[in-house]
C-alpha positions in Angstrom: 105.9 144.2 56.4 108.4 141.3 55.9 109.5 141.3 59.4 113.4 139.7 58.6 113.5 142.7 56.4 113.2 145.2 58.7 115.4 143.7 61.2 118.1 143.0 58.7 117.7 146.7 57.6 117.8 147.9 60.9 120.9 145.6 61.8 122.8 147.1 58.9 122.2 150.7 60.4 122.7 150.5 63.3 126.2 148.6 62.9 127.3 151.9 60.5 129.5 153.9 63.5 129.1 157.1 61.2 125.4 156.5 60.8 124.1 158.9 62.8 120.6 158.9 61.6 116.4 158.6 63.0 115.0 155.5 62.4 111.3 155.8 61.6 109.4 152.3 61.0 106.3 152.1 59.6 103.2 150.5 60.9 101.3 150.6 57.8 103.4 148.8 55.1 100.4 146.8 54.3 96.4 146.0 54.4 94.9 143.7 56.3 97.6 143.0 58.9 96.8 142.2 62.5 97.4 145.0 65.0 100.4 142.9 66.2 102.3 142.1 62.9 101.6 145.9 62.4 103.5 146.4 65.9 106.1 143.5 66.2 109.0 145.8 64.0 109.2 148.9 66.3 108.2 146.6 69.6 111.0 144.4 68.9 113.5 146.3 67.0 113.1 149.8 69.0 113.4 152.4 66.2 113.3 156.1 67.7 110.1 156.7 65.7 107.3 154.7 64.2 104.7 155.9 62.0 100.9 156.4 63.4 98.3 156.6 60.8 95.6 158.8 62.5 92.3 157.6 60.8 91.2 155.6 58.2 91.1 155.8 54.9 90.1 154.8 51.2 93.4 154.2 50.2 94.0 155.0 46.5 90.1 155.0 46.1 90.6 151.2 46.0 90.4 149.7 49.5 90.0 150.9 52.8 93.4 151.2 55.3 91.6 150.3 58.4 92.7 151.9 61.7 89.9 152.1 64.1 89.8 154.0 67.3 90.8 151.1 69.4 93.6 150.1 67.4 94.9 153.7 67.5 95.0 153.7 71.1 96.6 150.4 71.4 99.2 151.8 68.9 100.0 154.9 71.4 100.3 153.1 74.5 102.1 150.8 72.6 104.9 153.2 71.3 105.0 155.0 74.7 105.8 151.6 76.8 108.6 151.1 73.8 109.9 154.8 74.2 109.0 155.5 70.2 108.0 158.4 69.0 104.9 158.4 67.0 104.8 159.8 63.4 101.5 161.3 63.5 100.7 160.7 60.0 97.9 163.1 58.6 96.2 162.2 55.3 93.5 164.8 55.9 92.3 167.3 58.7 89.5 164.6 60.6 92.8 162.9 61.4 94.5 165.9 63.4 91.3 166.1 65.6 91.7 162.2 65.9 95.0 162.8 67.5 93.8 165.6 69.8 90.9 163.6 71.3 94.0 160.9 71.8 96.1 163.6 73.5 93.3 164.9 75.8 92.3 160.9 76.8 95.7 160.3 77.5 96.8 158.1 74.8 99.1 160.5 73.1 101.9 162.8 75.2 102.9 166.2 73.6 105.0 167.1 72.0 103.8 165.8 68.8 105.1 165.0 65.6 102.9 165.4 62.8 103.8 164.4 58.9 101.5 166.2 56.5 100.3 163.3 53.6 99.1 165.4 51.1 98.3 164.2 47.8 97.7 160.6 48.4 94.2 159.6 46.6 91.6 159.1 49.1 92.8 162.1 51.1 93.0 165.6 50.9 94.6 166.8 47.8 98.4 168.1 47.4 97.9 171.8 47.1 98.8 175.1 49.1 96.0 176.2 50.5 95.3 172.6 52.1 98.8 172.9 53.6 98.5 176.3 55.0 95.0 175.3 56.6 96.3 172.0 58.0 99.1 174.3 59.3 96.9 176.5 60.7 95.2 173.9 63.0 98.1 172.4 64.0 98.4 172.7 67.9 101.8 174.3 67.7 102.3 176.7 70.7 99.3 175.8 72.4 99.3 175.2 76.0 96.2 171.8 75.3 94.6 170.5 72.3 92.0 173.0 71.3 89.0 170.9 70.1 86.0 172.6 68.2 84.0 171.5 71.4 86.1 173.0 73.6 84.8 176.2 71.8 81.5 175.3 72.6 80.3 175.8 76.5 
């Protein structure tokens, strides 16, 4: 999260005329960050996406990556004032619901763009039938988020 890096990175890119690429920086790149060295790359450098961890997490099964409800909706209406997409990073299913409760308060604005981190220990295991059920829940088509409480009246 070396901030000079990024911005020399980014500088490098975007001077390449024949470049014609997405930039995507993360917001994660380390633990124990304050929300606004986690921020300051896509804020200042205005990538067109930036990656949104949707929960926490025992990371590896050695620590815990940290990103609690207020943070996540501090990150949102932080990439929407910056125009950045957010990488809606999924590293198992409680996180998509996270990011349809965001959506229906507001934070988040369809469409979204989800990344499937499967494999990673601490979350859900690399395998097919976890993909094809996280696919399955994915709010593709959908006119709203369709919450399990919605179901329930």
């Amino acid at each position: 999260m070396n901030f000079e890096k990024f911005k020399e990175t980014v500088t490098l890119i975007r001077e390449k005329k024949d470049c014609d690429i997405i930039l995507n920086l993360t917001t994660s790149g380390g633990i124990g960050l304050k929300d606004d060295e986690r921020m300051r790359p896509f804020m200042e450098l205005k990538p067109e996406m930036a990656s949104f961890d949707a929960g926490t997490m025992n990371w590896q099964n050695r620590t815990v990556f940290e990103n609690r409800p207020d943070f996540l909706e501090k990150l949102a209406k932080a990439q929407r004032e910056h125009h950045v997409k957010p990488e809606l990073e999924l590293f198992d299913a409680g996180m998509l619901y996270n990011t349809l409760y965001l959506v229906e308060q507001g934070h988040l604005e369809p469409p979204l763009h989800y990344h499937l981190c499967l494999g990673v220990p601490g979350g859900m295991a690399a395998t097919v039938e976890n993909f094809v059920y996280l696919n399955s829940i994915l709010p593709q088509g959908r006119p709203g988020p369709l919450l399990p409480w919605d179901e329930c009246t």
